[in-house]
C-alpha positions as CSV (number, residue, x, y, z in Angstrom):
1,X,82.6,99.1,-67.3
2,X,84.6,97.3,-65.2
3,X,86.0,93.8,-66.5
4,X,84.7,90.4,-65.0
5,X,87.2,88.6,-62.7
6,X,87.4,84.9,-62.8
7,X,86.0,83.4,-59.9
8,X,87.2,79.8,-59.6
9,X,84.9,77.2,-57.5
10,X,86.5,76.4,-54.1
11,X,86.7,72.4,-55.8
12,X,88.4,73.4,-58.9
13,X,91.5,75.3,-56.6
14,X,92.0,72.3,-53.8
15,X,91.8,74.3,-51.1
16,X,88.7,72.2,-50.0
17,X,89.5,69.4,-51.2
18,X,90.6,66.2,-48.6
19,X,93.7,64.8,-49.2
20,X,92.9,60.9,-49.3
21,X,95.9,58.3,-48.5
22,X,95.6,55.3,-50.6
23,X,96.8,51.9,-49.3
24,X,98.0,50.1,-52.0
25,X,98.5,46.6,-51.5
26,X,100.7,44.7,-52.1
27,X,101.7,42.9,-55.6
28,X,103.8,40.0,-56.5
29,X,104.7,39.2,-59.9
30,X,104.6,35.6,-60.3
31,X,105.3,33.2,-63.9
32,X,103.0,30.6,-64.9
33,X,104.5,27.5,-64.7
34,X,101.8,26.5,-68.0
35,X,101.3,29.3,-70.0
36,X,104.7,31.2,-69.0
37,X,103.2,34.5,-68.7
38,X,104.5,37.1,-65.7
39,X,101.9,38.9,-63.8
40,X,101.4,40.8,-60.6
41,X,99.3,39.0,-58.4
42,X,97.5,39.7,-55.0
43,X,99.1,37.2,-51.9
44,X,95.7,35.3,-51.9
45,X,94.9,34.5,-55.7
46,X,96.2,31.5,-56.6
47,X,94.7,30.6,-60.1
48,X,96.3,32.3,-63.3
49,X,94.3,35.1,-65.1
50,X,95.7,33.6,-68.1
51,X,95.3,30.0,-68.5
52,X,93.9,29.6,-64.8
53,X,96.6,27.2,-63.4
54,X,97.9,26.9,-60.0
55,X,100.2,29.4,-58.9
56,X,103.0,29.2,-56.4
57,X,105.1,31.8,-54.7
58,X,108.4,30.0,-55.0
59,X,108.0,31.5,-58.8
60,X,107.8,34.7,-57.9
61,X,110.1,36.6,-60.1
């Protein structure tokens, strides 16, 4: 008897697999002028996730 040999599915080794290319975009981290907190925010939000006040870029950090 001759022993089993491990085949491996063609998506389990890569070799079919696509190579994607993510774009990330990009972050700024900006500080709350209320609540103080630092966070990195996308160019067009402008409200805080925290307390929801106004952000502006001149705080960028």
């Amino acid at each position: 008897m001759e022993p089993k040999k491990k085949t491996q599915h063609p998506e389990a080794t890569g070799k079919n697999k696509e190579e994607s290319v993510v774009i990330s975009r990009v972050r700024i981290n900006i500080r709350c002028r209320l609540c103080f907190m630092v966070d990195g925010y996308l160019p067009e939000e402008r409200k805080c996730r925290h307390c929801g006040a106004e952000l502006y870029r001149i705080d960028a950090v």
